[in-house]
N, C-alpha and C positions, 0 to 999 in steps of 0.2 A: 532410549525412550521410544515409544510406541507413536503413533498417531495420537490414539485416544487419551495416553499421560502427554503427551504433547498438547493437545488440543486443551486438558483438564489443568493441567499448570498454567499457560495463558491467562484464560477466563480464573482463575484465583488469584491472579496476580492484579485485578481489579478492587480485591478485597483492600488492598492498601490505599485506596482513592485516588483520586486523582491532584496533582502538586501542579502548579499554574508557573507560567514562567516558561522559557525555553534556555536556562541556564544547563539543565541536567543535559539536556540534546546536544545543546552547543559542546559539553567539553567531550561527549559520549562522540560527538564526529569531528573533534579535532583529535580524538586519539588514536581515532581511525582514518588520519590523514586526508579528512575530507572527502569520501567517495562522493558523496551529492555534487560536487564542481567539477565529476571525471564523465557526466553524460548527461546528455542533452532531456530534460525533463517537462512537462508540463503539469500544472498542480491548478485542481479545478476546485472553486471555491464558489460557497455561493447557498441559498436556502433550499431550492426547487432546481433537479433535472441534470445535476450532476452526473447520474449513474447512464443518462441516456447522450451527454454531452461527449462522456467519456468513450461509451461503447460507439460512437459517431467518429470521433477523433481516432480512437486503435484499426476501426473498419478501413477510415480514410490512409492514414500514413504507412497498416498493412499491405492495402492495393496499391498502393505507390511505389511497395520495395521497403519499406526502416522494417526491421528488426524492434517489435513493439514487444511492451511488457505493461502489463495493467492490472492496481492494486486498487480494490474500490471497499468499502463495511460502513456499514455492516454487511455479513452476510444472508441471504433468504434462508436456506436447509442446510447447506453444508458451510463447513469454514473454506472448503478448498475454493469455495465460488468467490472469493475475494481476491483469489492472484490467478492470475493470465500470460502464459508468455509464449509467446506465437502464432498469436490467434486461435490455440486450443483452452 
């Protein structure tokens, strides 16, 4: 698959709506052994100011040395603006 059928499958995958609960996630990362408990995360919740809380926090623990990775959406123009890892 391409970028663009990648990016097109995604966004269709919306058509099926949205299912409430976090049963489906739960068995979907106990089958994958729990990756979310194998590194250290922070998870920014909240109405207003996420996206600049976030780019504060990647900026801070970059200059410090961690090895940062940062996933924020929507996206503005592209989808690729929503993952980060490196600071690029």
């Amino acid at each position: 698959m391409d970028y663009k059928e990648t990016i097109d499958y995604l966004f269709n995958l919306q058509k099926f709506g949205i299912k409430l609960g976090l049963t489906n996630i739960r068995k979907l990362l106990a089958a994958l052994s729990s990756p979310q408990e194998k590194y250290k995360t922070i998870h920014i919740a909240g109405t207003n100011g996420k996206g600049s809380t976030a780019a504060a926090i990647e900026s801070m623990l970059t200059k410090s040395g961690y090895r940062v990775g940062l996933y924020t959406s929507p996206h503005l123009i592209d989808f690729n603006e929503r993952i980060r890892a490196g600071g690029g």
